[in-house]
C-alpha positions as CSV (number, residue, x, y, z in Angstrom):
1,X,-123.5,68.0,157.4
2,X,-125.4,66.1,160.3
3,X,-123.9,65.8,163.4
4,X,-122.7,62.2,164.7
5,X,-124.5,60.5,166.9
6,X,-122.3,60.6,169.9
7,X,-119.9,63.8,170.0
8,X,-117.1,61.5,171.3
9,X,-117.1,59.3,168.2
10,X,-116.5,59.9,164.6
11,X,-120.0,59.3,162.5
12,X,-120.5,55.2,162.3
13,X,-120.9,53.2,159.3
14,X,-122.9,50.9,158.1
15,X,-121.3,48.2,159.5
16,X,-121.8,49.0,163.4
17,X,-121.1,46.9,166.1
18,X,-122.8,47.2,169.4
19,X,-121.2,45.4,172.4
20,X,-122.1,45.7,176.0
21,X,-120.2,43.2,178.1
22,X,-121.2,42.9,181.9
23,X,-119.2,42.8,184.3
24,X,-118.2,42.7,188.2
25,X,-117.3,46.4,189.4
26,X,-114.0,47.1,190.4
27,X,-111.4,47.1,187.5
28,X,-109.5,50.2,186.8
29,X,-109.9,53.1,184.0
30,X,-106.8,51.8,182.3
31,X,-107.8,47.8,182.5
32,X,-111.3,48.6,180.5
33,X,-109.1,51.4,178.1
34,X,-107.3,48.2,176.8
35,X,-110.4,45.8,176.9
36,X,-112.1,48.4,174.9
37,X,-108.9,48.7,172.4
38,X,-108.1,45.2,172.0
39,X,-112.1,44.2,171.4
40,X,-111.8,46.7,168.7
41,X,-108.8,45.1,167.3
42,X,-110.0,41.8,166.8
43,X,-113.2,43.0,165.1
44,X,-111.6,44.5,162.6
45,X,-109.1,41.4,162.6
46,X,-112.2,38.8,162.7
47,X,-114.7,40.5,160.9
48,X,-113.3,43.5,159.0
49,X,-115.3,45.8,161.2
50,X,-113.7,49.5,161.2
51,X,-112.6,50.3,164.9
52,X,-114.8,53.3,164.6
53,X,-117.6,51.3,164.3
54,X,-117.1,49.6,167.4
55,X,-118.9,50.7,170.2
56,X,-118.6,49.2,173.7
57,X,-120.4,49.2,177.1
58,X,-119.1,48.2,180.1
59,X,-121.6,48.3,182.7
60,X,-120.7,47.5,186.4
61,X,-122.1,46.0,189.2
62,X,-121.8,43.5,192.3
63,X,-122.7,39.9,192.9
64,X,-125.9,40.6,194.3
65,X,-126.6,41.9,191.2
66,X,-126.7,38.0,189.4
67,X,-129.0,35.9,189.0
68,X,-128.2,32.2,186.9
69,X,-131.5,30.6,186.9
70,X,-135.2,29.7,188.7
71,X,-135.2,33.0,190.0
72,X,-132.8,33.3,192.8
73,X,-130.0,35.3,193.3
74,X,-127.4,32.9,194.1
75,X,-124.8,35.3,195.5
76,X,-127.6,36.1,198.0
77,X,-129.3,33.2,198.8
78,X,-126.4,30.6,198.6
């Protein structure tokens, strides 16, 4: 038997779904437990994928951090 690719997840099926969804730091534990839970719901609801198959990123960070277009970072710049 092979070991699963992340210990904290049961072994993935074919049918994996990667999401990473930025966002702006600052929402709590519980806020991204249900983003998380409810993202995994409706793929299984839109697209029949397993909720074990789902696997989410939320990376954080702050509006300096954004950039939307020609090279400036607007929260910075103005």
């Amino acid at each position: 038997m092979s070991a699963s690719p992340c210990p904290l997840s049961p072994r993935p099926s074919a049918g994996r779904l990667d999401i990473a969804l930025t966002m702006r730091s600052g929402r709590a534990p519980a806020q991204k437990q249900a983003l998380c839970r409810r993202i995994a719901e409706l793929a299984q609801e839109y697209a029949g994928t397993e909720p074990r198959n789902v696997f989410i990123t939320l990376p954080e960070n702050e509006s300096a951090d954004w950039s939307f277009g020609h090279g400036v970072a607007q929260y910075i710049d103005g």
